[in-house]
TIVO-680917 format. One line per 4 residues: number of its first residue (from 1); for each residue x, y negated, z of C-alpha. Coordinates in Angstrom, 1 decimal. Layout:
// TIVO-680917
NUM> X,Y,Z; ...
This chain:
// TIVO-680917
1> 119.2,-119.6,98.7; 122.9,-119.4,98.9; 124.0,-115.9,99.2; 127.2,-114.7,101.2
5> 129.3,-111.9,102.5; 130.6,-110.4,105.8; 131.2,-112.0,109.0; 134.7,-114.2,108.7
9> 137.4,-113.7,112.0; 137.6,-116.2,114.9; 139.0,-119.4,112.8; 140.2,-122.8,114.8
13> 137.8,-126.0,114.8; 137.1,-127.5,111.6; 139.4,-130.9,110.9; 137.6,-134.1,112.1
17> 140.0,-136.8,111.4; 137.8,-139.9,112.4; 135.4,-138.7,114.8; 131.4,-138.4,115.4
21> 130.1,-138.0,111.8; 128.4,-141.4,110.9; 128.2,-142.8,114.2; 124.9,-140.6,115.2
25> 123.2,-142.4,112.6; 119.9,-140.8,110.6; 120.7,-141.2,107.2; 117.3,-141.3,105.9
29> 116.2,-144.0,108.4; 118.9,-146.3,107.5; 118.7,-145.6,104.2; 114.6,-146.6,104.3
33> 115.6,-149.8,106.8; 117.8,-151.2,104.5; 115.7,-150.4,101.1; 112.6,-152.4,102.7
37> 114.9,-155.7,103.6; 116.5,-155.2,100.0; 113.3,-155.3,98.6; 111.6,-158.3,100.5
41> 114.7,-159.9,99.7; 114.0,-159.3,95.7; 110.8,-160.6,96.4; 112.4,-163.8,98.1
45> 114.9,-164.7,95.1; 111.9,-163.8,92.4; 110.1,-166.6,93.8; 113.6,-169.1,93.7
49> 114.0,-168.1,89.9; 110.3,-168.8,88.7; 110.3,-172.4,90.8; 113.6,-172.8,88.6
53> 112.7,-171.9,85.6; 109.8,-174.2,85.5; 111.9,-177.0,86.7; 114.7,-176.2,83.7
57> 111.7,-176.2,81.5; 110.9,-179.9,82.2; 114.0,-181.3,81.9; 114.3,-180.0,78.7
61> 111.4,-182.0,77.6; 112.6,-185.4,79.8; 115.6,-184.9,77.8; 114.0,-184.5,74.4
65> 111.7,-187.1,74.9; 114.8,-189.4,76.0; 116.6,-188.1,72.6; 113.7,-188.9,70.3
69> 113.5,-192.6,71.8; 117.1,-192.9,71.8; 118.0,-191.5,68.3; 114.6,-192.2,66.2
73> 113.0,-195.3,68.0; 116.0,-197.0,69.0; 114.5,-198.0,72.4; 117.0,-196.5,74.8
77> 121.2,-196.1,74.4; 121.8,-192.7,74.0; 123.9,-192.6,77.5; 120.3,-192.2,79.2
81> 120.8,-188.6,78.1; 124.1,-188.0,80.4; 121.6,-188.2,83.7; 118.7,-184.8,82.1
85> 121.9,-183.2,80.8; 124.0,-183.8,84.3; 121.1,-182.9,86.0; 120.0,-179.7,83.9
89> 123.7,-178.4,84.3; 123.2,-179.0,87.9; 120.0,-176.3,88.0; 121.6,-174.1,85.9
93> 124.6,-173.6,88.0; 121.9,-173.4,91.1; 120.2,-170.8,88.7; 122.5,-168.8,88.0
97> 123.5,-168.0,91.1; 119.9,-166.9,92.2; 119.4,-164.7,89.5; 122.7,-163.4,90.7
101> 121.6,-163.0,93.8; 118.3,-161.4,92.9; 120.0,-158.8,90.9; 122.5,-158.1,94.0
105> 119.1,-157.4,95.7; 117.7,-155.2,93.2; 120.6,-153.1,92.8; 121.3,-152.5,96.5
109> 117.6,-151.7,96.6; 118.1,-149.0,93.7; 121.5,-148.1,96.0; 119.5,-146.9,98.8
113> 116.8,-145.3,96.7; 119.1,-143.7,95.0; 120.4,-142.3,98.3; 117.1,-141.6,99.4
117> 116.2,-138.8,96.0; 119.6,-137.4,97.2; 118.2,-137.2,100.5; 115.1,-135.7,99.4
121> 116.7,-133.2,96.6; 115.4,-134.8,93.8; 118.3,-137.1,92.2; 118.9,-134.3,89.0
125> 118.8,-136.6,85.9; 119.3,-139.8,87.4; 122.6,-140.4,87.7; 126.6,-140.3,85.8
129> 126.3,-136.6,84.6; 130.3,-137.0,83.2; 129.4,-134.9,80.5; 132.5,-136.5,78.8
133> 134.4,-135.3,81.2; 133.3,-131.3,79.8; 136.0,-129.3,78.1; 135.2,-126.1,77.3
137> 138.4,-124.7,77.8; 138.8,-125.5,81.2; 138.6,-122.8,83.8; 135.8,-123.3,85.8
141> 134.2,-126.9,85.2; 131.6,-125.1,83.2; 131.2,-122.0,85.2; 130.9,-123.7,88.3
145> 128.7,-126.4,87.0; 130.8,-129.1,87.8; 129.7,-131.9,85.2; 125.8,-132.3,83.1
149> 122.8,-132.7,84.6; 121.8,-131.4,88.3; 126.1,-131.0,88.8; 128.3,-131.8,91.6
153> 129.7,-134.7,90.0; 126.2,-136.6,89.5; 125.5,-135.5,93.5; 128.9,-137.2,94.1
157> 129.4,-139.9,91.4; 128.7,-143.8,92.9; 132.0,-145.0,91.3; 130.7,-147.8,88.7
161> 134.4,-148.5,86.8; 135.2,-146.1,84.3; 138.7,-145.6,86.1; 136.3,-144.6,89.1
165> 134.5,-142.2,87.5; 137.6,-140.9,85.7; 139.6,-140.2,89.4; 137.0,-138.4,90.7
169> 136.6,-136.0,87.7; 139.8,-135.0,87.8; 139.6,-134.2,91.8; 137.2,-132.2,90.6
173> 138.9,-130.5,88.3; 142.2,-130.1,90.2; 143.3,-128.7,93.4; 145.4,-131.4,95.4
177> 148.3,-130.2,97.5; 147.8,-130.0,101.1; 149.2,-133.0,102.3; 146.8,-135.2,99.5
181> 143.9,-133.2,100.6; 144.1,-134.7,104.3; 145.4,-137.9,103.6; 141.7,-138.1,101.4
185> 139.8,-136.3,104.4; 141.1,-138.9,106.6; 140.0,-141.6,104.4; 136.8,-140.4,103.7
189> 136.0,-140.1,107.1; 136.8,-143.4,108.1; 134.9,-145.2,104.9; 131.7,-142.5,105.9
193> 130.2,-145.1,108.3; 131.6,-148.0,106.6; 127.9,-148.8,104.6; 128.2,-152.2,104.1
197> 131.5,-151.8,102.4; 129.7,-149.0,100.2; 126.9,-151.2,99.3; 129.0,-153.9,98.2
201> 130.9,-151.5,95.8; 128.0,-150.7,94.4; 125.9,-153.9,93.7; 128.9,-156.5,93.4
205> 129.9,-157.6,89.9; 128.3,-157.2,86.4; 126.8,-153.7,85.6; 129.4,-152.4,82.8
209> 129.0,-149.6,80.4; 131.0,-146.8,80.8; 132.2,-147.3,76.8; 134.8,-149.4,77.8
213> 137.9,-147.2,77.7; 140.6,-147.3,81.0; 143.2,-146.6,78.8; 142.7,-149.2,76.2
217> 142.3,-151.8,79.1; 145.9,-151.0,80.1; 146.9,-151.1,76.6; 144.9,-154.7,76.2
221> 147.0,-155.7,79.1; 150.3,-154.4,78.8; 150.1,-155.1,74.8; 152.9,-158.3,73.2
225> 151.0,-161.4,73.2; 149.9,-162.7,69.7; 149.4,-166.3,70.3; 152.7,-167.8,71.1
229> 153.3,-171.7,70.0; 154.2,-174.3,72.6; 153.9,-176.9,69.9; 150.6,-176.0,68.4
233> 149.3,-176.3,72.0; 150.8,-179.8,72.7; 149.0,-180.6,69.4; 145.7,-179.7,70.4
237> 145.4,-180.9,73.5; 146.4,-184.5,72.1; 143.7,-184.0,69.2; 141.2,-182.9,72.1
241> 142.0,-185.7,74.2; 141.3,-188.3,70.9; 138.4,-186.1,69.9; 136.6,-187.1,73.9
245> 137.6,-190.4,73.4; 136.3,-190.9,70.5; 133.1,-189.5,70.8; 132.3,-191.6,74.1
249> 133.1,-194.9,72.5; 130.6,-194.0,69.9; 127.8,-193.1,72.3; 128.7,-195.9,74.8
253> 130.6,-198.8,73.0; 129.0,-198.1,69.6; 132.1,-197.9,67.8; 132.1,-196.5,64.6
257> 131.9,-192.8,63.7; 135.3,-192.6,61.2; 137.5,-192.0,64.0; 135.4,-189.2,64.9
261> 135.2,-187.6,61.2; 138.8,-188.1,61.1; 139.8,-185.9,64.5; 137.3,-183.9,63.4
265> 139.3,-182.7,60.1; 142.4,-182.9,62.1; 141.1,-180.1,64.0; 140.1,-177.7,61.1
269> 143.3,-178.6,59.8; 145.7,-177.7,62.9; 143.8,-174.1,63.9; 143.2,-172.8,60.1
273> 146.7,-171.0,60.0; 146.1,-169.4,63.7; 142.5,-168.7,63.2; 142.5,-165.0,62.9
277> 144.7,-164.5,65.5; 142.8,-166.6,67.9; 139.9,-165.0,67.0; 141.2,-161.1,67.4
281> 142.1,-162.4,71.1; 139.1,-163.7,72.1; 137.0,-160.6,70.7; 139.6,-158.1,72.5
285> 139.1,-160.2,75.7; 135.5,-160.3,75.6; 135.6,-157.0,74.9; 137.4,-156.0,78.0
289> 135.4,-159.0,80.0; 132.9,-157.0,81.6; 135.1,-153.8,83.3; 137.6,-156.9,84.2
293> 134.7,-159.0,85.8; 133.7,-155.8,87.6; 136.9,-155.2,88.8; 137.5,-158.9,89.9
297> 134.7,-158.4,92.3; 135.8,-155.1,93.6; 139.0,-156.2,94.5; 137.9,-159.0,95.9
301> 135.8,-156.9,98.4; 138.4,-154.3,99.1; 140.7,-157.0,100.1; 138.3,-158.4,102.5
305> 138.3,-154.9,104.3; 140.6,-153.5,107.4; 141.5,-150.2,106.9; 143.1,-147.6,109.4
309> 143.6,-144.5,107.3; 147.1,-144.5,106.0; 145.8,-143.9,101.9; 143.4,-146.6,102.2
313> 146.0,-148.9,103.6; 148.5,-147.7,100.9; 146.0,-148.6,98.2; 145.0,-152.2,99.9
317> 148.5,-153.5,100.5; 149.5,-153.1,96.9; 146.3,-154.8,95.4; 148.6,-158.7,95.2
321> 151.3,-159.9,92.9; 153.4,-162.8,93.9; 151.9,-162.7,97.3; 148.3,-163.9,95.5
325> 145.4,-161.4,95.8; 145.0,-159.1,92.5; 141.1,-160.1,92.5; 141.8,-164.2,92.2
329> 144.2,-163.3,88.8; 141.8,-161.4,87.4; 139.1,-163.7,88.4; 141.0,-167.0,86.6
333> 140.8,-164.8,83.9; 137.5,-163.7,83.8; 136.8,-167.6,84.3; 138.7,-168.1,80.6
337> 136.7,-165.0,79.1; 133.5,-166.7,80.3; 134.2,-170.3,79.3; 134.8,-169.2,75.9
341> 131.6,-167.7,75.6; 130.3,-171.1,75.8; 130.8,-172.0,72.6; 128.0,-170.0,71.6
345> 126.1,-172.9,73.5; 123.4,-175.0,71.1; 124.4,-178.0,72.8; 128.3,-177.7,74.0
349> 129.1,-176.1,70.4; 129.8,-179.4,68.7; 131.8,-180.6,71.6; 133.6,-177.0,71.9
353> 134.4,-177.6,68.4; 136.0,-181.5,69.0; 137.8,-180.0,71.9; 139.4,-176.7,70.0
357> 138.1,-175.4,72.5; 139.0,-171.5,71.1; 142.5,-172.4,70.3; 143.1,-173.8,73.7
361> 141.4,-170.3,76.1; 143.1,-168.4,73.4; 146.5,-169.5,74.0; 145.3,-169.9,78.4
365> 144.5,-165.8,77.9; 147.8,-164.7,76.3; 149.8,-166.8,79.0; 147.6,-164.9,81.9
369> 148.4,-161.4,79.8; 152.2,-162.4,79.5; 151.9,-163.0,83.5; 149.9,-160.4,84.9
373> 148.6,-158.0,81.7; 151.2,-155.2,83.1; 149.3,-154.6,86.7; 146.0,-154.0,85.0
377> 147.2,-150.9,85.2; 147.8,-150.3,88.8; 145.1,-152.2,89.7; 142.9,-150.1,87.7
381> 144.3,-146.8,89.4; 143.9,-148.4,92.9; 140.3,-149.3,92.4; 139.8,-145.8,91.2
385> 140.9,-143.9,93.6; 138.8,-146.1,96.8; 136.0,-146.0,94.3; 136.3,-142.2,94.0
389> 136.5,-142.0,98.1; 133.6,-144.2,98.6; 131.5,-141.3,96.7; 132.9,-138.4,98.6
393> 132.3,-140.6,101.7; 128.6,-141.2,100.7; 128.3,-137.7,100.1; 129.7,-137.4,103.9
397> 127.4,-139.6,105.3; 124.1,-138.0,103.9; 125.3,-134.7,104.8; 126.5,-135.0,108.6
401> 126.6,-131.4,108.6; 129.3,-130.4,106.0; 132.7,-130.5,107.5; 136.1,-131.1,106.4
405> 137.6,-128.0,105.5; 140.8,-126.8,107.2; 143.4,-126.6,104.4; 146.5,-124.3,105.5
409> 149.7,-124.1,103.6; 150.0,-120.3,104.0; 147.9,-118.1,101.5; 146.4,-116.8,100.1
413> 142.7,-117.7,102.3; 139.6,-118.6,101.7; 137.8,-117.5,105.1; 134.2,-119.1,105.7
417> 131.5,-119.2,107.8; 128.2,-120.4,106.8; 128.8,-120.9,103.3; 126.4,-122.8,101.5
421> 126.1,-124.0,97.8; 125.4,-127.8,98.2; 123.2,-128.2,95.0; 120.9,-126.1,97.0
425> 118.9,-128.0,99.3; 119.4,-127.2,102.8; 116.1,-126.4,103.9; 115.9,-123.6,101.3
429> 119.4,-121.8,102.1; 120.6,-119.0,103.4; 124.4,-119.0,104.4; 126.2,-115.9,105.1
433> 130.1,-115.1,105.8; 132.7,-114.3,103.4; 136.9,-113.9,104.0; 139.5,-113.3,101.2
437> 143.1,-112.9,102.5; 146.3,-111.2,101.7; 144.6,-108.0,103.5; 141.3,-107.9,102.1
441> 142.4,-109.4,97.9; 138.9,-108.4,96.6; 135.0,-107.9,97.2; 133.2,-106.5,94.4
445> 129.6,-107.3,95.0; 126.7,-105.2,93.5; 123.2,-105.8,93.7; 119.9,-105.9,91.6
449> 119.0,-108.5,88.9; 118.4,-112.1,90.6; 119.9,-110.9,93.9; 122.4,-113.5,94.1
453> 125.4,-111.8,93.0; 126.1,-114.8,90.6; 125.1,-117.6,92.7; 127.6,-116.3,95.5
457> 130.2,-116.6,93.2; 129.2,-120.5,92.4; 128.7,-121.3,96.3; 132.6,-119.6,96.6
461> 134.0,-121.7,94.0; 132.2,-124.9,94.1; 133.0,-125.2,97.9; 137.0,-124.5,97.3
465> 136.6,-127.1,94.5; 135.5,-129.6,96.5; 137.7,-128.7,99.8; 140.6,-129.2,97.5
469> 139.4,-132.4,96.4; 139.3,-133.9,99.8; 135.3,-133.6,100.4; 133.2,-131.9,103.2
473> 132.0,-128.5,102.2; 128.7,-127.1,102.3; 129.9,-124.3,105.7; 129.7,-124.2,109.4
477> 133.6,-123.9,108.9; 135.8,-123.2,106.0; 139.7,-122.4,106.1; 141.4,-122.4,102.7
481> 144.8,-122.5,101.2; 145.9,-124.0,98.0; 144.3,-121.8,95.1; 143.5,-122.5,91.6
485> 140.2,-121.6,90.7; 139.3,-119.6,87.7; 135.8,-118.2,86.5; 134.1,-116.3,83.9
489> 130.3,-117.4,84.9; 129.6,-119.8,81.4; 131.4,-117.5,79.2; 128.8,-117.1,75.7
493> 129.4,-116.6,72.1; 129.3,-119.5,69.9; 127.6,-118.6,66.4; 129.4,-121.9,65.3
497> 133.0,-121.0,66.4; 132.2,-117.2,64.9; 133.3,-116.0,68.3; 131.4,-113.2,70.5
501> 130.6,-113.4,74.6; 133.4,-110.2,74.7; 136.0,-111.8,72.7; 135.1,-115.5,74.7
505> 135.2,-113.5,78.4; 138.2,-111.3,77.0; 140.2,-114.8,76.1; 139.3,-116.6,79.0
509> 140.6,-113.8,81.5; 143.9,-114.0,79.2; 144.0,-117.6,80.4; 143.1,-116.8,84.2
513> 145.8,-113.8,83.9; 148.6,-116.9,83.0; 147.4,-118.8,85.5; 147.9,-116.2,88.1
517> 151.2,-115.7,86.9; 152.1,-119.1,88.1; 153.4,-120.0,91.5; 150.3,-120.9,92.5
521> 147.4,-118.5,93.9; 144.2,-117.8,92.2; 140.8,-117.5,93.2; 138.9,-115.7,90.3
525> 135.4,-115.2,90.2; 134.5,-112.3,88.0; 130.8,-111.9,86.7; 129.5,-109.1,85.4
529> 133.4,-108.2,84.3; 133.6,-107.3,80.4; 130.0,-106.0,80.3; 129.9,-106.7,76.5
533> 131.3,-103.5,75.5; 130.6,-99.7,76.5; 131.0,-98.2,79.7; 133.7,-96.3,79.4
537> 136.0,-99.0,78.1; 134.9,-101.0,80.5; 135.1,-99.6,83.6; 139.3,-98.8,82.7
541> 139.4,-102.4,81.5; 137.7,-103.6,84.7; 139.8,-101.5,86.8; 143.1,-102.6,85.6
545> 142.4,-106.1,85.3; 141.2,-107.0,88.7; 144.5,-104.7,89.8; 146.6,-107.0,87.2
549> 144.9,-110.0,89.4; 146.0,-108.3,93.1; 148.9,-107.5,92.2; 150.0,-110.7,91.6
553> 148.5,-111.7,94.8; 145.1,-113.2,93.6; 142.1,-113.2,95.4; 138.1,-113.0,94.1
557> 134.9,-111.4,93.7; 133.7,-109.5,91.0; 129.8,-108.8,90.3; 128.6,-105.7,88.8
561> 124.9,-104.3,88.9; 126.5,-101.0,87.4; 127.2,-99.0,90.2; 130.1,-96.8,88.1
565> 132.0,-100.2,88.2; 132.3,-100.3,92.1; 134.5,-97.6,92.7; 136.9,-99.9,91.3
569> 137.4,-101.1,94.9; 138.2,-97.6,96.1; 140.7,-97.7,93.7; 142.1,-100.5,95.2
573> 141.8,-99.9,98.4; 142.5,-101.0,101.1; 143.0,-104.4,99.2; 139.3,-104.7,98.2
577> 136.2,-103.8,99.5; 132.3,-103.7,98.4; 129.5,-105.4,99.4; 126.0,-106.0,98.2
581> 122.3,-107.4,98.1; 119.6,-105.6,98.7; 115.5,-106.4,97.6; 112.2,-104.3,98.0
585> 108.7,-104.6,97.3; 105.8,-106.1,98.6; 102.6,-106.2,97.3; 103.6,-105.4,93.6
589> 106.0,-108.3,94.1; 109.9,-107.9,94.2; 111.6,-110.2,97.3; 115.4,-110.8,97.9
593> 116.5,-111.9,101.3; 120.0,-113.3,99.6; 122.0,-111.9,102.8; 125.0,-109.7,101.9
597> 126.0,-106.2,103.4; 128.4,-103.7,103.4; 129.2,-100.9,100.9; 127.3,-100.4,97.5
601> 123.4,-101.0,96.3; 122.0,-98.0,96.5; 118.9,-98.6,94.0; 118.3,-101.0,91.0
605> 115.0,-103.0,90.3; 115.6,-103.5,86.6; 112.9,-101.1,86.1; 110.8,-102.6,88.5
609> 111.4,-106.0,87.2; 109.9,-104.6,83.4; 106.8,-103.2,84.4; 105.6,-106.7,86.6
613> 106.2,-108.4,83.2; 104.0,-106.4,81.6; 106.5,-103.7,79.9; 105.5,-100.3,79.3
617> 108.2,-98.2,80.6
């Protein structure tokens, strides 16, 4: 029920830099298609990993009924054990990679249902909310309920790295210049059919909790390497080598165990004085193993993919160093990362241990943070930012409707028709017309209680939020120019901070007024202006604030449901104008048709609204 204003002039085609809009696909059919095989596949793989299981489970017991004869009764050599072992490796590499696979399965199956309760409106709750994205001091991002539950960044957010997620909070909480905005239009458009590619961001890899911090990644990487001793590593790879050799002529030649005990010591001996080190590197590897892991496999599918759109080809032809592809360094190290975590292993511990098998993948994973640690960095960024497309391009894709904006450099404009709010659903809207231009600055819009004076301002400010982020917008057609966007829609007192709504709205406005002092223009979105204070006061406050605001050639809408505060565009005139909702009656029951008209309300339903709760007025 998206409320909007008057009729916008004649405006030039909307920008369509890659074509038909999903290749004429139906999202919800494909979407449904592709869930079914997902799931049959799940099914499939579920079957593989119980037949596994119970063949793992008895060659555990061939192999401890081949130990106990071996090492209690004497009646076998213990090198009958090498063939269970060999062969229970063997099904547990085959094992892993069905599970693998089977988790692949489930989570493009939760990919498309996901898509599916976007489809269907009901997605609130269920997704990244980047609620630690919130500051309260920003200028809109509350206001315009950018980030929390039901917001535009859970509708948009598929990224699964934490750079991901990061990128596309701050499109969404920053205009981009011009020349940004349609180098991202033109790449969303061309990943918007690109589903495949989409899945595979979104199922390949470990899942990875968002705790792991993008900055301390870089840090880990960039950081001096601790371990550093050419000639402690020469030692231990001579001690390993003895260690092997001397536990094989034990189980195969029966050679005495001395030699062993002896290496053995050796091997306490020679990593005691690193140990600490060695073991602060492999926690801050393992630590960083799972984002790294992620991004291994992202990379990995990125560079797989052609890409025609001059940012995405950018991006893809800077993921290599050396001429080798950024996914296989990251992947040798995520190999290190993972073969130390073998150790932990009941059966390869005491063989880890003969090996010093920590000193050795300690000193393997400073050398690969000496070599490469710096490009985390980049690499991080670069996988971000096609991350952060792939959402907007989702969000394209399930909404074939919503069109690029046309972003002009002059200004200021914001000039739409149709305008939507897209956390409405679609079936339920009603779209209406606004223009704001260097002729017409202003529209102050009056209306009754719940006649969607507030809820125009939103669909205004979300839809110039996400045309200068590169997305489609929720319109028929929108033309805008770069604008900031400042509102006073979440303002409240805080009991905590000892600070009153007036005094919150009254220092927020002193932040909008510096930001429209800027060089850039400002689109301000005024609700119920500075209604915490008496009338008088406020309509001279009201009056020259918004004039403040024109004058230095912002543009906005301000709410009011007191009609004394609308002649404050006949005092600016011709530079603002009003407009308003209407409702009426029927049946004892007050209905709003959300469609906005000229000039000023000419009745209020406040009283109206009292008596059908039950008030006695």
């Amino acid at each position: 029920m998206t409320p909007g204003a008057q009729t916008a002039s004649a405006s030039p085609a909307p920008f369509s830099p890659a074509g038909p809009r999903g290749s004429g696909t139906d999202p919800r059919a494909e979407y449904e298609r592709r869930l079914a095989a997902r799931q049959a596949e799940m099914l499939r793989h579920g079957r593989r990993d119980l037949m596994l299981s119970n063949l793992r489970l008895t060659i555990g017991i061939v192999a401890a009924l081949l130990a106990w004869l071996a090492f209690f009764k004497q009646a076998l050599a213990p090198a009958w054990l090498l063939a269970p072992i060999a062969v229970f490796a063997a099904l547990v590499l085959v094992h892993t990679r069905v599970r693998a696979a089977r988790t692949r399965a489930e989570r493009a199956a939760d990919f498309y249902a996901r898509g599916l309760e976007r489809l269907a409106d009901d997605w609130t709750g269920r997704g990244e909310r980047g609620e630690r994205f919130r500051t309260e001091d920003h200028p809109y991002a509350s206001d315009l309920d950018i980030f929390g539950a039901g917001s535009i960044y859970e509708l948009l957010c598929t990224a699964r790295t934490s750079r991901g997620q990061e990128t596309l909070a701050t499109w969404l909480t920053g205009p981009a210049a011009p020349l940004a905005v349609r180098a991202r239009q033109a790449a969303v458009a061309e990943l918007r059919p690109r589903l495949d590619f989409r899945e595979d961001l979104a199922i390949l890899g470990p899942d990875v909790e968002t705790a792991v911090d993008p900055v301390e990644l870089k840090t880990w990487g960039a950081a001096p390497v601790a371990l550093a001793a050419p000639g402690l590593r020469i030692a231990a790879l001579v001690l390993g080598a003895l260690g092997i050799a001397a536990l094989l002529g034990w189980l195969s030649f029966g050679l005495p165990l001395w030699p062993l005990a002896v290496i053995a010591l050796a091997d306490v001996l020679i990593e005691r004085p690193v140990k600490t080190r060695v073991a602060l590197v492999l926690h801050a590897a393992d630590h960083a193993a799972g984002e790294l892991s992620l991004l291994a496999h992202l990379l990995a599918r990125i560079e797989r993919e052609n890409f025609t759109a001059p940012r995405l080809n950018e991006l893809a032809a800077a993921l290599s160093t050396g001429g080798v592809p950024a996914s296989r360094r990251i992947a040798h190290l995520v190999r290190l990362i993972e073969i130390a975590d073998s150790q932990h292993n009941l059966f390869f511990a005491p063989l880890a241990f003969l090996l010093l098998w920590r000193l050795h993948l300690a000193f393997a994973i400073e050398s690969w943070r000496r070599a490469h640690g710096g490009a985390i960095a980049r690499w991080l960024d670069q996988v971000g930012e096609i991350e952060a497309l792939a959402a907007l391009s989702s969000h394209s894709y399930e909404h074939p409707a919503d069109p690029f904006p046309e972003v002009r450099e002059e200004g200021p404009l914001f000039a739409a028709r149709g305008l939507g709010h897209p956390l409405i659903p679609e079936r339920a809207a009603v779209r209406n017309d606004i223009r704001l231009d260097g002729t017409c600055q202003v529209l102050v819009v009056s209306g009754s209680n719940m006649s969607g004076k507030s809820t125009l301002l939103r669909t205004v400010g979300v839809n110039a939020v996400l045309a200068l982020a590169g997305a489609p917008v929720r319109a028929e057609h929108l033309a805008i120019s770069p604008l900031l966007v400042g509102a006073t829609l979440g303002i409240h007192d805080s009991l905590k901070a000892g600070v009153s709504r007036f005094y919150a709205e009254i220092t927020r406005l002193k932040q909008l007024t510096e930001l429209a002092r800027g060089p850039e223009r400002l689109l301000f979105l005024f609700d119920e202006l500075l209604h915490g204070t008496n009338s008088h006061d406020r309509k001279i406050g009201a009056e020259a604030i918004v004039k403040s605001f024109v004058e230095r050639g912002a543009i906005g809408l301000v709410t009011t449901h007191d009609l004394a505060l609308a002649h404050v565009a006949a005092a600016l005139a011709p530079r603002a104008g009003n407009v308003h909702f209407e409702d009426h009656l029927e049946n004892g029951v007050m209905v709003f048709d959300y469609q906005m008209r000229p000039g000023v309300v000419e009745k209020s339903n406040a009283l109206a609204l009292m008596r059908a709760v039950g008030l006695e007025v």
